[in-house]
Every structure is written in C-alpha cells, then in structure tokens.
C-alpha positions in Angstrom: 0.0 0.0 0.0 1.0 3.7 -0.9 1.8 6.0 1.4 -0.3 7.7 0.2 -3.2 4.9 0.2 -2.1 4.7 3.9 -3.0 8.6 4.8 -6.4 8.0 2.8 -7.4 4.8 5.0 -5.7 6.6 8.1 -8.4 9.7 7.6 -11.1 7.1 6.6 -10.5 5.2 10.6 -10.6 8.6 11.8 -13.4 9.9 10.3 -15.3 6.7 11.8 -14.1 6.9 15.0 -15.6 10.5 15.3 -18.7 9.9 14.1 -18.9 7.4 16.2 -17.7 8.7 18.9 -20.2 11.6 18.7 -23.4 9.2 18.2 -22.9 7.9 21.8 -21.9 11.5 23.1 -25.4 11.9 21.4 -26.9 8.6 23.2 -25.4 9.5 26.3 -26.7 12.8 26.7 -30.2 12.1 25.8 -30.3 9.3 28.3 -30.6 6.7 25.7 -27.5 4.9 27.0 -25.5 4.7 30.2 -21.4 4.5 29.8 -19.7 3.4 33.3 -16.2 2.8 31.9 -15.1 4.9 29.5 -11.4 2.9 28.4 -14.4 0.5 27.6 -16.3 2.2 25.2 -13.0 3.5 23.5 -12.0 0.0 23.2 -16.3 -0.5 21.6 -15.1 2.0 19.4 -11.9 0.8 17.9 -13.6 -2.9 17.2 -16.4 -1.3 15.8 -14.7 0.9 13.9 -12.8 -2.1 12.0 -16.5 -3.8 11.4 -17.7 -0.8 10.1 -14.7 -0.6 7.6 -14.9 -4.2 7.6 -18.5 -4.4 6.3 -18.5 -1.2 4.1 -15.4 -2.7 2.4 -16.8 -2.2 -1.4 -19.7 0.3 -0.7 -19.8 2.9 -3.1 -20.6 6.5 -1.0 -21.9 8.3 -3.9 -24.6 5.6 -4.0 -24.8 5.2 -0.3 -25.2 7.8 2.4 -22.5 7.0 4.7 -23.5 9.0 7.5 -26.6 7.8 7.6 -24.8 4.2 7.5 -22.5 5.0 10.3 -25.1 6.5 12.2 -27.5 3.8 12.5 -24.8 1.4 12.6 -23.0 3.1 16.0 -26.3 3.4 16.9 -27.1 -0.3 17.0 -24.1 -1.3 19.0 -24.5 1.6 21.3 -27.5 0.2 22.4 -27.3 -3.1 22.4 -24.5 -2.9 24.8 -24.7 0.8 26.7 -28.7 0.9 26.2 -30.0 2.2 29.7 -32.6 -0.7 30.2 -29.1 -3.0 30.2 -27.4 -0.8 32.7 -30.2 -1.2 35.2 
C-alpha cells in the first residue's frame, strides 16, 4: 500500500471513530444509553470501527449515504450494549 493509500485509509479510521464517537456523546446525553467505563467504550469504538470498515469494504458512498450508515450502525451497537434498560 502507498503511502499515500495509507493517509487516505488513516483519515477514513478517523473519520469513523468521530462519528462514532459523537453518536454515543449523542446517546449519552439524551439518556438513551449509560457508559460506566469509559477505556471500555473507547476499546467498543476501535472494534467497531474495524467492522464498520470491515463491512462497508466495497460500498460505493456516492450511491450510499454514509453518515446515515454509520449513524444507525454506532447506533445499534451503542444500544445493544450501553442501552439504559441494560445498565439497570
């Protein structure tokens, strides 16, 4: 892989991790989930962030919305593991 390939992919995983970062900044804040450890969710975020890639390998943004992707797709996880009804 280029060096420059790398830098693209690089801006790609960060891109991810911010978006879905801020979805469960969003969850958290309208009481939709509950995050206890936080060195936990960052580690949720890095696996996820590699599914996302992982799973959106060949998907063609200019057919796709990709935030709308990434959005329902942190939004998911977020809640399947942080929802508040499991931190009860």
């Amino acid at each position: 892989m280029t060096l420059m390939a790398q830098n693209i992919k690089l801006s790609e995983v960060r891109e991810i991790i911010a978006d879905i970062a801020f979805t469960a900044g969003h969850l958290q804040a309208t009481g939709l989930i509950v995050i206890n450890d936080s060195r936990e969710l960052v580690n949720d975020i890095s696996i996820w962030t590699d599914e996302f890639m992982n799973v959106h390998d060949q998907t063609d943004w200019d057919k796709e919305l990709y935030l709308e992707a990434v959005d329902d797709f942190a939004t998911l996880k977020l809640l399947s593991k942080y929802g508040s009804e499991n931190n009860q």
